[in-house]
C-alpha positions in Angstrom: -14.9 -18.6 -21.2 -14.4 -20.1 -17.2 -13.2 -15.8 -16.9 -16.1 -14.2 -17.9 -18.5 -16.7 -16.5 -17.0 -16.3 -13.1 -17.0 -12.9 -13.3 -20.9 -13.2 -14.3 -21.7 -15.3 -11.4 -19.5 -13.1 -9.2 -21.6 -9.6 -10.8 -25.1 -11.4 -10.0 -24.1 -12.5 -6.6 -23.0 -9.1 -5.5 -25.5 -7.4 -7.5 -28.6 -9.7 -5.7 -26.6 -9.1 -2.3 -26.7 -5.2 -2.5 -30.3 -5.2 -4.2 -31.5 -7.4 -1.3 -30.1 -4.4 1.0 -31.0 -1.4 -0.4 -34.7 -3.1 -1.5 -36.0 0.5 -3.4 -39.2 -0.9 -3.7 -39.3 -1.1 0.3 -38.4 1.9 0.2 -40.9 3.0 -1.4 -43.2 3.8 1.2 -40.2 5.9 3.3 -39.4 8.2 0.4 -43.2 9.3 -0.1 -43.3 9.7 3.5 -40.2 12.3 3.8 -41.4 13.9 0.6 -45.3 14.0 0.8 -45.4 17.7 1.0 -43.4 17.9 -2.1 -44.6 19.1 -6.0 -44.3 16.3 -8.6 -41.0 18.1 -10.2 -39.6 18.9 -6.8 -39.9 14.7 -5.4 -38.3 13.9 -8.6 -34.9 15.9 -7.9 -34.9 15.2 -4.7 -34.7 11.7 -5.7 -31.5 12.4 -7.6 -29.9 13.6 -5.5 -30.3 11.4 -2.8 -29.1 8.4 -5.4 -26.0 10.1 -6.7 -25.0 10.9 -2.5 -25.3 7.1 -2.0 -24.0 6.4 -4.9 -20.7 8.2 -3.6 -20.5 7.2 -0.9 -21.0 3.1 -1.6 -18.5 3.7 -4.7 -16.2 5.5 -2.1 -16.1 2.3 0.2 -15.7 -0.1 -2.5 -12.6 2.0 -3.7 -11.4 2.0 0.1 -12.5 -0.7 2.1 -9.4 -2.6 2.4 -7.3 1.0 3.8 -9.7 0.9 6.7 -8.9 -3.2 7.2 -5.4 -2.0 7.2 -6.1 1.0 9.1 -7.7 -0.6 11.6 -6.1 -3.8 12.0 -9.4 -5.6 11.1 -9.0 -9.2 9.5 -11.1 -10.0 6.7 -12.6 -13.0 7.9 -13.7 -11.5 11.1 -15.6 -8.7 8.7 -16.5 -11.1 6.7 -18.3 -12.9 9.6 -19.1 -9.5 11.3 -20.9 -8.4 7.9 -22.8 -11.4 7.9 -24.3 -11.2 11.2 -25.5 -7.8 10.3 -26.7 -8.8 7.3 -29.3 -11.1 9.0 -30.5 -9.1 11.4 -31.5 -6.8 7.9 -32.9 -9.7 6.3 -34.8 -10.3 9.6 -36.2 -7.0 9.9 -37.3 -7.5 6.0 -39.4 -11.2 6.6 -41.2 -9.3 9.3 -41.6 -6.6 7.0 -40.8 -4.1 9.8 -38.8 -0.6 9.5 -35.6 -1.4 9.5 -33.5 0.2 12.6 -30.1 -0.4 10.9 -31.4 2.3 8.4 -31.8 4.8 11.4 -32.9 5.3 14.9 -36.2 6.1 15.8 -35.2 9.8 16.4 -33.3 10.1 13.5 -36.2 8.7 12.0 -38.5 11.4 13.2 -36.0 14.5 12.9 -36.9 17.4 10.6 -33.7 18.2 8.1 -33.3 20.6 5.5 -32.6 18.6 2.9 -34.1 15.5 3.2 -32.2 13.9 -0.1 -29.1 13.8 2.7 -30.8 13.1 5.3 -32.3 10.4 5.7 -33.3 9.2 2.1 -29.0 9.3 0.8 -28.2 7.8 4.4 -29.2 5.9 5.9 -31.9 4.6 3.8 -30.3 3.8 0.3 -26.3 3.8 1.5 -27.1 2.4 4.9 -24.5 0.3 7.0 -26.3 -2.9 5.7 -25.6 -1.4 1.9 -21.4 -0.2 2.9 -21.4 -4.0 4.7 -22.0 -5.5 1.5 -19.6 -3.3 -1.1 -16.5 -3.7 1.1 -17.3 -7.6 1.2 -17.9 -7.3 -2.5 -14.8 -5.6 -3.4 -12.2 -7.5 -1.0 -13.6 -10.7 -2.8 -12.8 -9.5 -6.0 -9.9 -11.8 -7.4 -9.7 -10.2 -10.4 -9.5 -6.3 -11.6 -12.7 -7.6 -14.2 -15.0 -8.8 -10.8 -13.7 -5.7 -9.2 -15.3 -3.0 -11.8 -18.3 -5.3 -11.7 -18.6 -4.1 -8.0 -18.8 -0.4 -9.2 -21.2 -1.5 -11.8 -23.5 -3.1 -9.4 -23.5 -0.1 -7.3 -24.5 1.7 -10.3 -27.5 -0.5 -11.8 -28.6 -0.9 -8.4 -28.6 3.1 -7.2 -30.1 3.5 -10.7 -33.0 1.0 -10.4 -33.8 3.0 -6.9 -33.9 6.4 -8.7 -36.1 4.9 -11.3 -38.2 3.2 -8.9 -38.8 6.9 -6.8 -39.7 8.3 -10.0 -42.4 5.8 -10.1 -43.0 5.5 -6.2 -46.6 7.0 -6.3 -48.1 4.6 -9.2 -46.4 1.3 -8.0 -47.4 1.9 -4.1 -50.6 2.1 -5.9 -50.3 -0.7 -7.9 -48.7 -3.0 -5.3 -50.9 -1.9 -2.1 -48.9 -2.3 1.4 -49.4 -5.9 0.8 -47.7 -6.4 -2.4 -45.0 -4.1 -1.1 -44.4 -6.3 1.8 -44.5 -9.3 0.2 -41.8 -8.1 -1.9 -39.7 -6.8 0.7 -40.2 -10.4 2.4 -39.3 -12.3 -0.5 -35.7 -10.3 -0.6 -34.9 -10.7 2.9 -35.2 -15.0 2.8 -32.6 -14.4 -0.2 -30.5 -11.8 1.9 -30.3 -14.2 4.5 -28.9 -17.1 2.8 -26.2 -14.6 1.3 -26.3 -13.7 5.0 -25.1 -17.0 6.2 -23.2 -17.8 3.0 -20.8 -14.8 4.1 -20.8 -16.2 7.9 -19.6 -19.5 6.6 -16.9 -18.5 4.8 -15.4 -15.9 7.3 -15.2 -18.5 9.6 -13.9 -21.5 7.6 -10.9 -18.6 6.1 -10.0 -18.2 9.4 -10.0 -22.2 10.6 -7.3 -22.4 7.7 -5.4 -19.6 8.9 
């Protein structure tokens, strides 16, 4: 069925897209940091709740995305292209395998918080701007009501594989080392950055048309 294999390819996409972005194995080594000082039982719901914030908020900006276009006069191919710029820088930050600022400034970074499954773990790390970019692209793309819900559902698998992957966080850092880690993360910013310049591409041929 041409439908439900362009929806497919359309799910994937979007799914490898926000994946790439959000990396939770990257983020590995950030969540034991802001939770080191935590019990077993405690790290574990604060990983919760930091996924179901981010996972409110991306599902919030898929749902309304195209209001703030509207709202704010802004054309989809200049997002489009705007979005893709800042999705390479991201995907540079991840071949150098460096902290990435888009996920916070330095003295966010470094600020105590109360809650730390807010601040900074539910934004900026998992639902950073990189991560809202990417399900507003996602969502005005959507040609169909079918590729649309498959946006929602890629937020979902991919907030779910980060919970599941802080549940783990001490064992894989373990198994992986800082090297495997890093190689990891590098390996999902040279695919970020071909989506990167995929969405570049066709901002700017949508607008030659127009």
């Amino acid at each position: 069925m041409p439908a439900l294999d362009s929806t497919l390819a359309f799910a994937l996409t979007g799914f490898s897209t926000l994946f790439a972005i959000v990396d939770p194995v990257g983020n590995v080594g950030p969540f034991l940091g802001v939770t080191a000082d935590m019990a077993p039982a405690e790290r574990k719901r604060t990983a919760a709740r930091a996924c179901l914030l981010a996972l409110g908020v991306l599902a919030a900006f898929t749902a309304g995305g195209r209001h703030i276009f509207a709202f704010f006069g802004i054309s989809m191919p200049a997002f489009q292209i705007a979005g893709g710029l800042l999705l390479f820088l991201v995907a540079l930050e991840m071949l150098r395998a460096h902290p990435r600022d888009s996920k916070g400034t330095t003295e966010e970074r470094e600020e105590r918080r109360d809650d730390v499954a807010i601040m900074p773990l539910g934004i900026p790390l998992i639902a950073g701007p990189g991560a809202i970019a990417s399900v507003i692209l996602l969502a005005s793309r959507a040609e169909t009501t079918f590729e649309l819900l498959s946006v929602y559902g890629v937020v979902l698998v991919t907030v779910l594989a980060t919970y599941l992957v802080f549940r783990v966080a001490d064992r894989l850092a373990r198994v992986l080392g800082r090297t495997g880690v890093n190689v990891v993360t590098r390996l999902f910013g040279l695919l970020l950055a071909a989506i990167a310049v995929q969405f570049v591409l066709d901002g700017g041929l949508t607008a030659w048309r127009g």
